[in-house]
C-alpha positions in Angstrom: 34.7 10.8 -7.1 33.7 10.9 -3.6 35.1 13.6 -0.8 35.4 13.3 2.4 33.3 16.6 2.5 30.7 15.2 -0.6 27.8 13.2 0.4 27.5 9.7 -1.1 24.1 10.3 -2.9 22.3 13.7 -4.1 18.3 13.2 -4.1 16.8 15.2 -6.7 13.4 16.7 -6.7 11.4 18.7 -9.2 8.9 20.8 -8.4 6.1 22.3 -10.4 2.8 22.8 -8.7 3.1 20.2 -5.9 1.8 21.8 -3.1 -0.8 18.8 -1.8 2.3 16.2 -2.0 5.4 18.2 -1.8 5.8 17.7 2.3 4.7 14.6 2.0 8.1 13.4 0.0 10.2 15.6 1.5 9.5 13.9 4.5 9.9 10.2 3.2 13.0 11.1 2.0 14.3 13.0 5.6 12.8 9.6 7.3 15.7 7.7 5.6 17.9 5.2 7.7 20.8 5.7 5.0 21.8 9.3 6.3 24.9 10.0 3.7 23.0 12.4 1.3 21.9 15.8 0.0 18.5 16.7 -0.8 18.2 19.1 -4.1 14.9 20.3 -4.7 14.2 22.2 -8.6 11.1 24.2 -8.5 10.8 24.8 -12.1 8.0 28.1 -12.0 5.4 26.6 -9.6 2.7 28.9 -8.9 1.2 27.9 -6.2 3.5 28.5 -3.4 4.6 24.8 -3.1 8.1 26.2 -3.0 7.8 28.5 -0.1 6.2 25.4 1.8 9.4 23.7 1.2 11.8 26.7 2.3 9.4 26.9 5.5 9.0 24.0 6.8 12.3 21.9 5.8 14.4 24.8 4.4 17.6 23.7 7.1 17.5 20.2 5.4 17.3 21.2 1.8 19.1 23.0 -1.0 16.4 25.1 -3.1 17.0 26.3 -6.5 14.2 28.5 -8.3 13.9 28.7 -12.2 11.4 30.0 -14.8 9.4 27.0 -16.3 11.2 24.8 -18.7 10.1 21.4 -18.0 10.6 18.7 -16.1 13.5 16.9 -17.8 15.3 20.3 -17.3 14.1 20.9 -13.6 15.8 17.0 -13.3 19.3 18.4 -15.4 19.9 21.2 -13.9 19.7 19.4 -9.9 22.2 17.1 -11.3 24.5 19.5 -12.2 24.5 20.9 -8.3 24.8 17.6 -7.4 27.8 16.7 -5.0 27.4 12.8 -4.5 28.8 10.3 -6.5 25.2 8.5 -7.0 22.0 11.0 -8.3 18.8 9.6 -7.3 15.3 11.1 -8.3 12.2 11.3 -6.5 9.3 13.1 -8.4 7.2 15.3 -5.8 4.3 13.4 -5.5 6.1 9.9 -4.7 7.4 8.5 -1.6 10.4 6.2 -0.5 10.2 3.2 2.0 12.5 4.6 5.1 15.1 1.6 3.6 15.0 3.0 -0.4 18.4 5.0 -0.1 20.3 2.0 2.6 19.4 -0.6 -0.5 21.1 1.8 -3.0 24.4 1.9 -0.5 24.0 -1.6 -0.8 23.7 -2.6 -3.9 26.9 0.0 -4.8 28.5 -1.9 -2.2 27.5 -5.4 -4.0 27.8 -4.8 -7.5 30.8 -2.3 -8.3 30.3 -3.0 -11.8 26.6 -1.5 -11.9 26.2 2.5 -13.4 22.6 2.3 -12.2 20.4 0.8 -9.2 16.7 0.1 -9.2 14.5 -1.0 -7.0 10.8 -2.3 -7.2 7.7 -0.2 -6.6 4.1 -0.3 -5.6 1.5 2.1 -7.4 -0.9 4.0 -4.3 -4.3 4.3 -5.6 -6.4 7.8 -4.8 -8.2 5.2 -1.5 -4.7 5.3 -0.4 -4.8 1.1 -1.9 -1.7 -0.4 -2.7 -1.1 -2.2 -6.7 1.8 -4.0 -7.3 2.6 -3.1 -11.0 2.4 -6.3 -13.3 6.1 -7.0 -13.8 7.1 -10.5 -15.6 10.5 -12.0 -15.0 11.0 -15.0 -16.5 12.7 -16.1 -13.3 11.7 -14.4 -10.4 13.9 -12.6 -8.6 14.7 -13.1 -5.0 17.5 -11.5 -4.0 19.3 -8.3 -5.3 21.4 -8.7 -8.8 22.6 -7.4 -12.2 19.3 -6.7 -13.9 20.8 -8.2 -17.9 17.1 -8.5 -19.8 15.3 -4.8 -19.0 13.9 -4.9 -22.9 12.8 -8.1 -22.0 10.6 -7.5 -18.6 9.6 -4.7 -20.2 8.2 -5.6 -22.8 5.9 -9.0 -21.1 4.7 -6.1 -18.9 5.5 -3.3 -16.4 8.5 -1.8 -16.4 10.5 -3.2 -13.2 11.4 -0.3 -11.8 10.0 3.7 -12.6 11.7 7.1 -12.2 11.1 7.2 -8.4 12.9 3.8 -8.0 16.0 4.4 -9.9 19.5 6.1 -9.0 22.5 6.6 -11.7 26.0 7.5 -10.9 26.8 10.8 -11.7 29.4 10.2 -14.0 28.0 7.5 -16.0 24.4 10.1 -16.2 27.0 12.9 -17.6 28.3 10.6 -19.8 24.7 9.7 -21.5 23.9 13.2 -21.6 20.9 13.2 -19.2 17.0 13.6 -19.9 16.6 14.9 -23.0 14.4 18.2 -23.1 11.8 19.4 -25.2 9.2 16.2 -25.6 6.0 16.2 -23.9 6.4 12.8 -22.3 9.1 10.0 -21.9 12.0 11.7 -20.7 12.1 8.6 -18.0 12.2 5.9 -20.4 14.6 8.0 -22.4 17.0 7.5 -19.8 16.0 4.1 -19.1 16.9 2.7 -22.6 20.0 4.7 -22.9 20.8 3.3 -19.5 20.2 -0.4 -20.4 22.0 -0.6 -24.0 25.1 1.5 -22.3 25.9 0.4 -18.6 25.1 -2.1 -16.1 21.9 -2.0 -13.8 21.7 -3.8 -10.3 18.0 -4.2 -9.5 16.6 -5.6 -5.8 12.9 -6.9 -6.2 12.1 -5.4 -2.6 9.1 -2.4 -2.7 10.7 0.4 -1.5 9.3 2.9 -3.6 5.9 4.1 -4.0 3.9 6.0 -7.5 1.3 7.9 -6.0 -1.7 8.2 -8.9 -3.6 11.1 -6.2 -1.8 13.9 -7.8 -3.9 16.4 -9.6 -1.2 17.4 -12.3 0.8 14.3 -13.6 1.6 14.9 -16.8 0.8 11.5 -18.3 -3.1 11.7 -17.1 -3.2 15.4 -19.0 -1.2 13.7 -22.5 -2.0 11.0 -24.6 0.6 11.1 -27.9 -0.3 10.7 -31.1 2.5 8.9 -32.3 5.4 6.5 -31.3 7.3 8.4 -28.6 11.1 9.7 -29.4 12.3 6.7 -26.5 10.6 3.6 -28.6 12.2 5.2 -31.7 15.5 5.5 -30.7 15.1 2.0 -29.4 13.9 0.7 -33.5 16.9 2.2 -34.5 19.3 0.4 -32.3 18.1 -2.6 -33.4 19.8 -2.1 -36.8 23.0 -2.9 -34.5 24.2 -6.2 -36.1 26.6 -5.5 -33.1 24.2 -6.9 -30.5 23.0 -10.1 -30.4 19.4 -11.3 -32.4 17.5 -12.3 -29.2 18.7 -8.9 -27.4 17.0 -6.9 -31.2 14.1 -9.2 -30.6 13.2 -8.1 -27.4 14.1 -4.8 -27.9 11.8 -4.7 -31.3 8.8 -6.4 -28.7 9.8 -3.6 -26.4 9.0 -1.0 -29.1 5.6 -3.0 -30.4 4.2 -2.8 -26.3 4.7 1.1 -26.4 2.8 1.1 -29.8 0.4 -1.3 -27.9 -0.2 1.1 -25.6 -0.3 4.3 -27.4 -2.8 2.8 -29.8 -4.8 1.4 -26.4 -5.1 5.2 -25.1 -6.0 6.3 -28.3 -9.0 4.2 -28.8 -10.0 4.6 -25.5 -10.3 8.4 -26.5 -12.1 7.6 -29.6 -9.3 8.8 -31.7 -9.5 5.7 -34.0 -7.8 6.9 -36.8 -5.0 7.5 -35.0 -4.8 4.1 -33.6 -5.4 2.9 -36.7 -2.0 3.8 -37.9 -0.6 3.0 -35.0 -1.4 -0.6 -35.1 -1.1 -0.7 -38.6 3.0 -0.8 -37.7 3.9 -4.1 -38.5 6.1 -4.5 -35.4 2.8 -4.9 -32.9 2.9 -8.0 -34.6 5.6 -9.0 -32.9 2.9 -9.2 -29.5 0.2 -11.3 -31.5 -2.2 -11.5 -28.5 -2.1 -7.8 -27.5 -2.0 -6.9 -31.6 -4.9 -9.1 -32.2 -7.2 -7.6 -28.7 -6.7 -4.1 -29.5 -7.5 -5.2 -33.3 -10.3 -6.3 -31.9 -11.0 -3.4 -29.8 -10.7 -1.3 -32.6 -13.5 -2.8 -35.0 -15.5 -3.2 -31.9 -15.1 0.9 -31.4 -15.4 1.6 -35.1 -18.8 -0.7 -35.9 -20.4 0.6 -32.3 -19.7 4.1 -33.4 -20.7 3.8 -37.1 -23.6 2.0 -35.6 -24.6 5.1 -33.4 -24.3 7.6 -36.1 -26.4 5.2 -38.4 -29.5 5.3 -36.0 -29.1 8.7 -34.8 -29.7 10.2 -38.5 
């Protein structure tokens, strides 16, 4: 609950290396219209003084807490728990918020009492500083602000409609799912998301407000390319053993699984690693997205002939 001495929102920021984009979100986030918040940032063992940048030049605005390494999705748990505000929203340290991003959160808690989470839309900023707006597919496009009721859905025809720079979670209701979940090498956002969708209420405004930088020089997810089906997807099969919830909510949810195995299989190959693709999209649930089943098929025979091809005429 909300004190008269509490701000309405904590903003959240981990830190690990950042010191080429650190400033550069700490300032979108000071630059906000919406002035009812706290600013948290977790450097989680940085070694390149990114931390002291922070304490120097915006040390009056900011709380700092220092910890050894232990990973992002801990760096993001333990703000949270210094959290004051009744609404936590996370910013990674290479991303940046529209000066409007936290006054359409007030708004939307304002709009939609019945919402646990609020999202808004996002652009990616390509390394010639070129805007991309992700490829999201709503059935119906939205126009105005509402109760986002089909995430598996949109996620699953294409890019997720919002991403962890975009979305804010009331305290309580994160507490009550148990936050990110530590110790996996990538996914902790989804994590959240999918725990978020299949247990609360998300409001969602189609307005670009935030922004996923791809210039960073240590994002995890351009150093990682799993192997297998990530612990997010999983959980997600497993729910759909709920007779509980209704067949078209397990159909999209099983499509929602197939795209990440899609997509896992799609870096895979890209790497070469066909064998590991290979039993990725040998998972009979990427049949449930024929066309992107059938072209990564393809791509696979394609990568397998042209390299059994090369070996043949270099011997």
């Amino acid at each position: 609950m909300k004190t008269q001495s509490s701000p309405m929102i904590s903003v959240v920021i981990p830190l690990y290396n950042k010191l080429d984009h650190i400033i550069r979100t700490v300032d979108s986030v000071l630059a906000q219209t919406f002035t009812d918040y706290e600013l948290i940032v977790v450097d989680d063992g940085s070694t390149d003084g990114s931390p002291n940048v922070v304490e120097k030049q915006r040390g009056e605005h900011i709380k700092l807490i220092r910890q050894v390494n232990a990973g992002v999705s801990n760096a993001r748990n333990q703000g949270s728990k210094a959290a004051r505000g009744e609404i936590i929203a996370f910013i990674d340290a290479d991303d940046t918020w529209e000066p409007h991003f936290l006054a359409e959160i007030s708004n939307m808690y304002s709009e939609f009492p019945e919402a646990d989470c609020f999202a808004t839309s996002y652009q990616f900023v390509l390394d010639n500083d070129q805007y991309q707006s992700p490829k999201i597919r709503f059935k119906k496009r939205m126009h105005h602000s509402g109760l986002l009721k089909n995430y598996f859905e949109v996620s699953a025809r294409g890019d997720l409609p919002f991403m962890m720079s975009s979305f804010c979670i009331k305290r309580e209701f994160f507490n009550q799912l148990h936050g990110f979940p530590e110790g996996i090498i990538m996914g902790e956002d989804q994590d959240l998301f999918v725990r978020a969708a299949l247990n609360g209420h998300i409001a969602y405004s189609p307005s670009v407000l935030s922004f996923y930088h791809l210039d960073s020089s240590n994002r995890a997810c351009q150093r990682i390319v799993p192997q297998e089906e990530c612990s997010f997807s999983k959980y997600v099969y497993e729910q759909t053993k709920n007779e509980a919830l209704s067949p078209n909510m397990r159909e999209n949810m099983n499509k929602y699984s197939a795209s990440h195995l899609l997509h896992i299989a799609s870096l895979n190959i890209r790497l070469g690693r066909l064998a590991i693709a290979k039993r990725l999209l040998n998972d009979e649930r990427c049949q449930r997205q024929p066309m992107k089943y059938l072209w990564w098929m393809a791509n696979y025979w394609f990568n397998k002939v042209t390299v059994g091809t090369s070996k043949l005429t270099w011997i």
